[in-house]
C-alpha positions as CSV (number, residue, x, y, z in Angstrom):
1,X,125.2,-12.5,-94.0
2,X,122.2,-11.4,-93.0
3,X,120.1,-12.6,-96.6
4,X,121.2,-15.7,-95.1
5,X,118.7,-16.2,-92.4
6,X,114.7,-15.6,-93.3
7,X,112.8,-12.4,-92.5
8,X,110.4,-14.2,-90.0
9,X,113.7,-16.3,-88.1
10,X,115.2,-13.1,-87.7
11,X,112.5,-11.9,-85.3
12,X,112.9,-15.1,-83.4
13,X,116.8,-14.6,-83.2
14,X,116.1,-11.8,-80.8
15,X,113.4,-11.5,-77.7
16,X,109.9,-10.8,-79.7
17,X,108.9,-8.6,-77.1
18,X,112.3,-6.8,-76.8
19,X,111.8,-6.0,-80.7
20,X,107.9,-5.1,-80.0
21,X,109.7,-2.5,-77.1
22,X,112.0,-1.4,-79.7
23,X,109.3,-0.8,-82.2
24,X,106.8,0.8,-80.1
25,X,109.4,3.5,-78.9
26,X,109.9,4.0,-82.1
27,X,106.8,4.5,-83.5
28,X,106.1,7.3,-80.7
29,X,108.6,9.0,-82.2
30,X,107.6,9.1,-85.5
31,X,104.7,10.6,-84.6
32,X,106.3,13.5,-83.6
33,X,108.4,13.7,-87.1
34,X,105.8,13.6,-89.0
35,X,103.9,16.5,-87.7
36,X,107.4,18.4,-89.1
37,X,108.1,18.4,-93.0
38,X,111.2,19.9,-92.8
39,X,112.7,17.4,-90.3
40,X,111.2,14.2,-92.4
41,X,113.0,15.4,-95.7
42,X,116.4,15.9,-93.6
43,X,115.1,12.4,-92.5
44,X,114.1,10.9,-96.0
45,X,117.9,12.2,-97.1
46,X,120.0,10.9,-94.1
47,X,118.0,7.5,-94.9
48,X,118.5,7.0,-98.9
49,X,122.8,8.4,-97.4
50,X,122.9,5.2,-95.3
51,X,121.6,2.8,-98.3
52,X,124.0,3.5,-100.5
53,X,126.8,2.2,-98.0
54,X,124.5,-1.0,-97.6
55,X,124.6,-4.1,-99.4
56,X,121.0,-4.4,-99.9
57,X,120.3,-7.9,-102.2
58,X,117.4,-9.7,-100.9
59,X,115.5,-9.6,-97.4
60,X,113.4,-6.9,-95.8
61,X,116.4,-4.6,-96.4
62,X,115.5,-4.7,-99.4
63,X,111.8,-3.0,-99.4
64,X,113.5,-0.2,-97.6
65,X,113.8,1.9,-101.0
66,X,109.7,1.3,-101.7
67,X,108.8,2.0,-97.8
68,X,111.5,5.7,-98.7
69,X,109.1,6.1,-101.7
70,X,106.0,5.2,-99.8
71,X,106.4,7.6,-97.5
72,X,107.9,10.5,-99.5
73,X,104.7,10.1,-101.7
74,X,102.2,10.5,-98.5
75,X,104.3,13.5,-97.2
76,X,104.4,15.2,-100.4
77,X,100.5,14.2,-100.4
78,X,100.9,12.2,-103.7
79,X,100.1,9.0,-102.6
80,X,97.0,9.4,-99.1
81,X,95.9,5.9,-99.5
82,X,97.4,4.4,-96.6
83,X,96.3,4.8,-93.1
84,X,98.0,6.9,-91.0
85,X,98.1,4.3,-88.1
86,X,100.2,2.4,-91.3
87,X,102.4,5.5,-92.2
88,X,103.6,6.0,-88.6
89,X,104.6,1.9,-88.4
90,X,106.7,2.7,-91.4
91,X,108.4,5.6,-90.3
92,X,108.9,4.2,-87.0
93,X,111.1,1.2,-88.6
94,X,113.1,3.2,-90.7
95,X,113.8,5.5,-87.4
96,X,115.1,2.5,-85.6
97,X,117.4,1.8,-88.8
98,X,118.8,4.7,-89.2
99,X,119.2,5.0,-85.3
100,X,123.1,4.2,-84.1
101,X,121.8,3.5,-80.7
102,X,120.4,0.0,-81.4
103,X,120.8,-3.2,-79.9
104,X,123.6,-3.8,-82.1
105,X,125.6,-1.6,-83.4
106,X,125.2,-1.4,-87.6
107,X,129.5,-1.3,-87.5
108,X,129.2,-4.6,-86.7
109,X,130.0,-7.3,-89.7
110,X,126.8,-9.1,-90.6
111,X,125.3,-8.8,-87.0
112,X,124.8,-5.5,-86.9
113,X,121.9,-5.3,-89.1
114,X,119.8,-8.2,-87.8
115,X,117.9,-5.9,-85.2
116,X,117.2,-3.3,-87.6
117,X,115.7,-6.0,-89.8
118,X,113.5,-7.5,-86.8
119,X,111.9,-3.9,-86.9
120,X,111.5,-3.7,-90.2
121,X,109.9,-7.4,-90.5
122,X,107.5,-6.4,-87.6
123,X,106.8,-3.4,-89.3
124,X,106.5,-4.9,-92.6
125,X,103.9,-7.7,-91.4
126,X,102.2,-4.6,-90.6
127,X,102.0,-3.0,-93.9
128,X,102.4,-5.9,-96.3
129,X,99.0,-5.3,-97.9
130,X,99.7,-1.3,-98.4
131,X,102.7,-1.7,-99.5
132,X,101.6,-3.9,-102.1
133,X,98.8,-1.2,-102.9
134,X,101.5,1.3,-102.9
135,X,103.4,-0.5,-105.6
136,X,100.4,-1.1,-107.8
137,X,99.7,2.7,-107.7
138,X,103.3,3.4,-108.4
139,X,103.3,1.3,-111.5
140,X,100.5,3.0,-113.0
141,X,101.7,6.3,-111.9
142,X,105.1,6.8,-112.6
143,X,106.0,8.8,-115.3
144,X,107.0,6.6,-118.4
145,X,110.7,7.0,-119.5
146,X,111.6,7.2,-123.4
């Protein structure tokens, strides 16, 4: 599976600049998503759609849920902390997950995610620190349940 295999080898399964290509692409067009608010909540939904049918336990798949959160907070202009130079990385990984058109196809058994999480661990080298800021400011933020 792919919690099997370490965020940082999975980059080095695949061609780093072919993941860098894949990424870049990517990012350009989240760009152009975020400047619509309707299109990144259709987005935001189809994304949290494909993680329920993904067995997320461990890995870079599993930040996907706080990067979802991350970025629903900026949009909804809860959470502006973050550059935007970091929002757009973000979005641009979770665009290339939820993209069928990848280098290989998500349908396939335990390979078919191992592309989507080199972009996310590129993406996630990235961000590491904001998202950690992110998750401190969530903690104190949240509303407290009884």
């Amino acid at each position: 599976m792919i919690d099997d295999i370490s965020d940082e080898k999975v980059v080095e399964v695949l061609n780093e600049e072919e993941v860098q290509a894949r990424f870049d692409k990517s990012k350009e067009k989240a760009k152009k998503l975020l400047e619509d608010k309707d299109k990144m909540d259709r987005f935001l939904e189809r994304l949290e759609k494909k993680l329920k049918h993904i067995p997320v336990v461990g890995g870079i798949l599993s930040e996907i849920p706080v990067l979802i959160s991350l970025v629903k907070a900026f949009i909804e202009k809860k959470y502006l902390e973050i550059p935007i130079g970091s929002i757009i990385a973000i979005v641009g990984a979770l665009l290339y997950f939820l993209s069928p058109l990848d280098l290989f196809p998500d349908i396939l058994p335990a390979i078919g995610l191992v592309d989507d999480a080199a972009v996310l661990t590129l993406a996630f080298k990235l961000v590491h620190d904001d998202v950690v800021e992110f998750k401190a400011w969530r903690g104190k933020n949240q509303p407290k349940e009884r």
